[in-house]
C-alpha beads as a LAMMPS data file, in Angstrom:
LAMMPS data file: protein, C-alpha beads

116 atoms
115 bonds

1 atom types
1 bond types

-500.0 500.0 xlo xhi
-500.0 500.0 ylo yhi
-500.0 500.0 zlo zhi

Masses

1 110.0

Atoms # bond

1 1 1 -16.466 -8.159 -5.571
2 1 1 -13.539 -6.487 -6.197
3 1 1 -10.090 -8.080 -7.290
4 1 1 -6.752 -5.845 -6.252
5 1 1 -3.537 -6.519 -7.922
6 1 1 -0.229 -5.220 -6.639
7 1 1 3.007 -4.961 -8.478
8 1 1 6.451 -3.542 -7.524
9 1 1 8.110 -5.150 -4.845
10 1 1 11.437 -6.768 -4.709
11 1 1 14.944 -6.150 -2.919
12 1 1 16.749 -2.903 -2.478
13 1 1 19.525 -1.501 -0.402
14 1 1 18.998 0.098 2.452
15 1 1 18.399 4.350 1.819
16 1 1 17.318 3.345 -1.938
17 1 1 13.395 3.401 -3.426
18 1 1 11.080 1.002 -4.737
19 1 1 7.387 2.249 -5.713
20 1 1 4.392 0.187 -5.448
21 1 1 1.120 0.021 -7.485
22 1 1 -2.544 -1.673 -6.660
23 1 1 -5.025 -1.276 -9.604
24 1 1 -8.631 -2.234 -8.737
25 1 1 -11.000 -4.001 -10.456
26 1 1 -15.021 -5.439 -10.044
27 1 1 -17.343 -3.446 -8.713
28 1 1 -15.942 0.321 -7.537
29 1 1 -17.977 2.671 -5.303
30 1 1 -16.786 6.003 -5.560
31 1 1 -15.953 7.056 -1.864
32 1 1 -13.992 4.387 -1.148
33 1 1 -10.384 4.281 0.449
34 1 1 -7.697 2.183 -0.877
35 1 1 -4.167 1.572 1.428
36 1 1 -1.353 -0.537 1.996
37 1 1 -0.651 -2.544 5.241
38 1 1 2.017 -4.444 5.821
39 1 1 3.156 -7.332 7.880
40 1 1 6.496 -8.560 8.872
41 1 1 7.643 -11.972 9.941
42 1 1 5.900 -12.546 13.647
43 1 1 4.248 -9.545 13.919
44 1 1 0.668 -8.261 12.836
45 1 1 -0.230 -6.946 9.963
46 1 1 0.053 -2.721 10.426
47 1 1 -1.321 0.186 8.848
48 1 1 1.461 2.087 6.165
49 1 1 -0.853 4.995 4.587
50 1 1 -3.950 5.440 3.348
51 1 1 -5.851 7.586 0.095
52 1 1 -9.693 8.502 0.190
53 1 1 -11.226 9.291 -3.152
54 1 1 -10.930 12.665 -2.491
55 1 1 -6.902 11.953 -1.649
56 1 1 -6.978 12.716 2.077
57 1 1 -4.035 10.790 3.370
58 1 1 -3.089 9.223 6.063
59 1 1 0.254 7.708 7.446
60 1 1 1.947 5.256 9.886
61 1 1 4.494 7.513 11.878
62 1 1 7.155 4.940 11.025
63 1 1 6.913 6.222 7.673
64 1 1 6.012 9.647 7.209
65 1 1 8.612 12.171 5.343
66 1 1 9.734 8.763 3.560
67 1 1 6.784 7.258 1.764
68 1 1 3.845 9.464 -0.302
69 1 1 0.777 7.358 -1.355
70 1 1 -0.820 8.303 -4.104
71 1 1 -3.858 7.574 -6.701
72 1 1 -5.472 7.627 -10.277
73 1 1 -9.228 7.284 -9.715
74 1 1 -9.482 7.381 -13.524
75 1 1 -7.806 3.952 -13.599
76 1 1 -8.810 2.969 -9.512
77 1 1 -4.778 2.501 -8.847
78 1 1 -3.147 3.592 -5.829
79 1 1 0.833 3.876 -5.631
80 1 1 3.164 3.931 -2.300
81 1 1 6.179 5.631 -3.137
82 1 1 8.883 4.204 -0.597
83 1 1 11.964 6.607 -0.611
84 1 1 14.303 6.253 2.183
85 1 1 13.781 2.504 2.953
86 1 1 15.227 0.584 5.888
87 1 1 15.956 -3.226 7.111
88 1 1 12.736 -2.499 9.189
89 1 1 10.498 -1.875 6.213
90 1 1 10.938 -5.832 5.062
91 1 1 7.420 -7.159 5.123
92 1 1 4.902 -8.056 3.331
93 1 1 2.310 -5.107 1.402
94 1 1 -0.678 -5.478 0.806
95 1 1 -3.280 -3.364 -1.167
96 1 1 -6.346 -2.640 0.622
97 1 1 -9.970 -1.344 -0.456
98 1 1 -12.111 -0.559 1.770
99 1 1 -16.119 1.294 1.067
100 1 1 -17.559 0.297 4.257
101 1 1 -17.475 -2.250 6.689
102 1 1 -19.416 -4.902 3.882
103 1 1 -17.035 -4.001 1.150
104 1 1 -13.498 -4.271 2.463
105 1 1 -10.694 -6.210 0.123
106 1 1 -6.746 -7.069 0.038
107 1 1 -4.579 -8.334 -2.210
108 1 1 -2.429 -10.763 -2.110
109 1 1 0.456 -9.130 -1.165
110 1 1 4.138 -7.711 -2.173
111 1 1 7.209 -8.936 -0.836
112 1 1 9.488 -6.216 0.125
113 1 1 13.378 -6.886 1.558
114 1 1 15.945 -4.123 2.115
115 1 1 19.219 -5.046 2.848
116 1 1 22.073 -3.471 4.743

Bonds

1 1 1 2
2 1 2 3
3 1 3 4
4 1 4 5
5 1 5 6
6 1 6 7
7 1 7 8
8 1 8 9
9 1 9 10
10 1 10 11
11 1 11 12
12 1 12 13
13 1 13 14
14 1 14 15
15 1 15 16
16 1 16 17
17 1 17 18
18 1 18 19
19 1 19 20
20 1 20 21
21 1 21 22
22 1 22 23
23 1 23 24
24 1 24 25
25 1 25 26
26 1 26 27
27 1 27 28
28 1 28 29
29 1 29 30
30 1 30 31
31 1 31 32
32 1 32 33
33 1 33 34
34 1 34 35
35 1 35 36
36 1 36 37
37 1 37 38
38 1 38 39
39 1 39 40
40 1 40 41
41 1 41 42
42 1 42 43
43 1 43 44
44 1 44 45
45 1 45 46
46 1 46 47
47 1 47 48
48 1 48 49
49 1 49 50
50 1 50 51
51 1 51 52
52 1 52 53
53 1 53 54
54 1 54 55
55 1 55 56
56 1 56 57
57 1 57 58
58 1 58 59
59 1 59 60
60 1 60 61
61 1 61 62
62 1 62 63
63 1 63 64
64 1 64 65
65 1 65 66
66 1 66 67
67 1 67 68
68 1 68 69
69 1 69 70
70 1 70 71
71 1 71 72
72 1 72 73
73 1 73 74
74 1 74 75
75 1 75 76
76 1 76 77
77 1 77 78
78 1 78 79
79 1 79 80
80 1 80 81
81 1 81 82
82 1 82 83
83 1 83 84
84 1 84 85
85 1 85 86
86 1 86 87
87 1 87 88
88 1 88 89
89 1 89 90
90 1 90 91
91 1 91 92
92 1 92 93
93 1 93 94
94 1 94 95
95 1 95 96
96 1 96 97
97 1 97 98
98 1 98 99
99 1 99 100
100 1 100 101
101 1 101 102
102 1 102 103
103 1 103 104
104 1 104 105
105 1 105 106
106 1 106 107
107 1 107 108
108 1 108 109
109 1 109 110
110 1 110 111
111 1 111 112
112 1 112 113
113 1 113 114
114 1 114 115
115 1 115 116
């Protein structure tokens, strides 16, 4: 098992920055790849960026230029930096670990609102 805790969220104007952190705990394969999804109201929970082990990223379109993930294998966190934000980044974040198709996690989730 593995337990994910996310910190970080909260409200922000429009064009400010808010950064988020996951730190990992339980039973950690190297190799694995930990993310952050997100889901707003009525819609399905989407893909924001993801960090392998060996920090090959990925990114939604939606967000790249604005957000950088990042992580600390020595303490099995991953951050999203969120620069940039807009009224269509509100949703909900959630961590995500994945090692294979057996060993896939989430938190619990982040609340994130930006205001105009």
């Amino acid at each position: 098992q593995v337990q994910l805790v996310e910190s970080g969220g909260g409200l922000v104007q429009a064009g400010g920055s808010l950064r988020l952190s996951c730190a990992a705990s339980g039973d950690i394969f190297s190799g694995n790849t930990m993310g952050w999804y997100r889901q707003a109201p009525g819609k399905q929970r989407e893909l924001v960026a993801t960090i392998t082990s060996g920090t090959m990223t990925n990114y939604a379109d939606s967000v790249k230029g604005r957000f950088t993930i990042s992580r600390d294998n020595a303490k099995n966190t991953v951050y999203l930096q969120m620069n940039s934000l807009k009224p269509e980044d509100t949703a909900v974040y959630y961590c995500n670990y994945r090692y294979d198709r057996f060993h896939e996690y989430w938190g619990h989730g982040t609340q994130v609102t930006v205001f105009s």
